[in-house]
N, C-alpha and C positions, 0 to 999 in steps of 0.2 A: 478668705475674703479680705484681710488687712493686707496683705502681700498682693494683691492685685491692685489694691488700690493707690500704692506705693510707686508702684512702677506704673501705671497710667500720671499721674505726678510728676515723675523724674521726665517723660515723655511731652509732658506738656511745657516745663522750663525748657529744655533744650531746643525748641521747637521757638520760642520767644526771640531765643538769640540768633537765629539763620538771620532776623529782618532788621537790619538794624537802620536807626532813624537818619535820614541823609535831608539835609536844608539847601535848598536852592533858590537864592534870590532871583528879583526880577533884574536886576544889571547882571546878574550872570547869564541869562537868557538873551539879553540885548546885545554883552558882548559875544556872544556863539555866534547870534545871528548875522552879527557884522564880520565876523571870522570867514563863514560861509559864504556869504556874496562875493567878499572879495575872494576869495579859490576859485568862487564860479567866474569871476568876472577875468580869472589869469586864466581860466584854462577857456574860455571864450575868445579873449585874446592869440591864444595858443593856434584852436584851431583855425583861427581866419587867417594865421600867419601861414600856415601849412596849407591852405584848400589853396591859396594866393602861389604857393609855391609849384602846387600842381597843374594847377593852371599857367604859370612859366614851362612847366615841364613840358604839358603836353603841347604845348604852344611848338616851342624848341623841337620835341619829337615830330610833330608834323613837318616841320620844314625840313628836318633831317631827312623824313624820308621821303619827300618830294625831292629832293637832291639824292640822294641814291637811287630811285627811280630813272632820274635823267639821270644819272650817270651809268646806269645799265643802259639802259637805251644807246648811248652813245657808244659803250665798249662794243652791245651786241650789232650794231651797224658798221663799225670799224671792221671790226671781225668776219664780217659777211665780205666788206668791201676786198680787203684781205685776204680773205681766204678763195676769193673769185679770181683775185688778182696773181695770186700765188697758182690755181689750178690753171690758168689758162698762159701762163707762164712755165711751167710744167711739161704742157704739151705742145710750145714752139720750139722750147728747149728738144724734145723727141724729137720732133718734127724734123729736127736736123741730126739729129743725133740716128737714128734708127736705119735711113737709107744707108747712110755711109760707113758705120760702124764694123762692118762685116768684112770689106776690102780691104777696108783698112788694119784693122788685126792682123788679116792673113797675109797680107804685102809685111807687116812690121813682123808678125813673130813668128811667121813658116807655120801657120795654123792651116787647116783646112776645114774653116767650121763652111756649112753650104744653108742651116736656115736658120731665121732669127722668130724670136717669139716676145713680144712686149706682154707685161704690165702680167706675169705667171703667178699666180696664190697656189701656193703650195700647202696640202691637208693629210692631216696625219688620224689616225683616229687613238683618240688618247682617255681611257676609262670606257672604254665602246661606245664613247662619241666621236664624231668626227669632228676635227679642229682645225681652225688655222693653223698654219705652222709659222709663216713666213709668204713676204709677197717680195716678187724679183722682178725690178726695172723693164730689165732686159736680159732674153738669157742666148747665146748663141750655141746652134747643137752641130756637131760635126758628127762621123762614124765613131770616134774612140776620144772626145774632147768636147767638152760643156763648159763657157765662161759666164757668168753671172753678173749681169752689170748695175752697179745699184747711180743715179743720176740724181743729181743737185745743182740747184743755181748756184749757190755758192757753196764749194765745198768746205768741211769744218772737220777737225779730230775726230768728230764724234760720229760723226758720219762714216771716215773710216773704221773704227773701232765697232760699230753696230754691225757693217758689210763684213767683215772679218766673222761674226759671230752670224752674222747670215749664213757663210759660205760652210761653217763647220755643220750648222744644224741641217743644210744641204747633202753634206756627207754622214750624219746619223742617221739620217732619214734619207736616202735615196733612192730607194725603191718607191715610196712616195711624191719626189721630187724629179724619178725618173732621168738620173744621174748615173745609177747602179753599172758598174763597170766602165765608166768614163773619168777620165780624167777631169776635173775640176779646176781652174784657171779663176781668177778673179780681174774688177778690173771698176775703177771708180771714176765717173765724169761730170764735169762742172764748168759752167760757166764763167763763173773765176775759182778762179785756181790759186792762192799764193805760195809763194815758194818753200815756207817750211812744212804747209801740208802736202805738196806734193813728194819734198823729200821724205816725211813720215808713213805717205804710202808706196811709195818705189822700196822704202828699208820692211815693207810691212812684206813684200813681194805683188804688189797688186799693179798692174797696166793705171796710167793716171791719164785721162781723156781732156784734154780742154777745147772748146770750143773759141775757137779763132771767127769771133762774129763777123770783121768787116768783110772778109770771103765765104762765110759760108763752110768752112772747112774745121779738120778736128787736127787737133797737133798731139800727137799721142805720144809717150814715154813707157819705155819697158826697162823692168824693171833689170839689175845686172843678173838676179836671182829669181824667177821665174818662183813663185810657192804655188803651189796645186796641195789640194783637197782630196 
């Protein structure tokens, strides 16, 4: 009984000391409180500085994108005009190009092609689909001779470099392209022409066609080296 009573004792001292006595006046209270306003009153400042800036922003973003708006508008109607203008330029360009093209090969390079075929899409079937492969200008077929003519207002490198890579994917695929045992001939035409792409396609072996507009006629260059496909 005296051992128990010891140890509820030792329990009750300890127990005294967790609370220890803390004084806090009233200017302690009055300064916190003034501490506090003012935090409140910087970070009130804070945010009206920020809502003010978002409201610049969206402001700003609206007129950004009212000007991007008009200024799609404006690309996507260029590009209509453009590209109307470019198509039906295209086919004044054939228009003269297609009747005469055929005679004229065969008077220049001992050809004997006899029919022509505009604007051919050529389809391969690739994974057991069937795919474009390639689309040709103009392709001229004789008995034992196919020339493939790819047509530009203004011709560019690049334009013969892709016809070059026409005419090979012609010769992978010719039974597709219904080439198959025909010789292959190439041959590039424009309505201007400047003189170092036409010497880069004479060196490539391709026939270079220009259009001589104030007659109506095509003035054609063969090449010293004929390349076939």
């Amino acid at each position: 009984m005296q051992a128990k009573k010891k140890a509820a004792k030792k329990t009750y001292k300890s127990a005294k000391k967790v609370f220890p006595k803390t004084k806090i006046t009233l200017e302690d209270l009055i300064a916190l409180h003034a501490k506090t306003e003012a935090s409140i009153d910087r970070l009130s400042a804070a945010q009206a500085k920020t809502e003010a800036s978002i409201d610049r922003l969206s402001a700003e973003n609206r007129l950004l994108a009212a000007e991007v708006s008009e200024t799609s508008e404006a690309v996507r109607q260029l590009n209509e005009t453009l590209g109307g203008m470019g198509g039906h330029l295209g086919e004044v360009i054939e228009f003269i190009v297609i009747p005469k093209i055929r005679p004229a090969i065969n008077a220049l390079g001992n050809h004997s092609f006899k029919e022509i075929t505009a604007r051919k899409i050529v389809e391969t079937v690739i994974n057991d689909r069937k795919r474009k492969l390639t689309e040709v200008d103009v392709l001229l077929y004789g008995d034992t001779e196919v020339m493939a003519v790819e047509i530009k207002t203004c011709l560019q490198t690049s334009d013969v470099d892709k016809h070059l890579d026409r005419l090979q994917k012609l010769r992978d695929h010719e039974v597709d392209a219904e080439v198959n045992g025909k010789t292959l001939f190439g041959a590039v035409v424009g309505a201007i022409v400047h003189d170092p792409i036409r010497a880069y396609a004479l060196k490539k072996g391709l026939y270079v066609i220009e259009i001589r507009e104030e007659e109506n006629k095509l003035d054609i260059d063969k090449p010293e080296t004929c390349r076939t496909w």
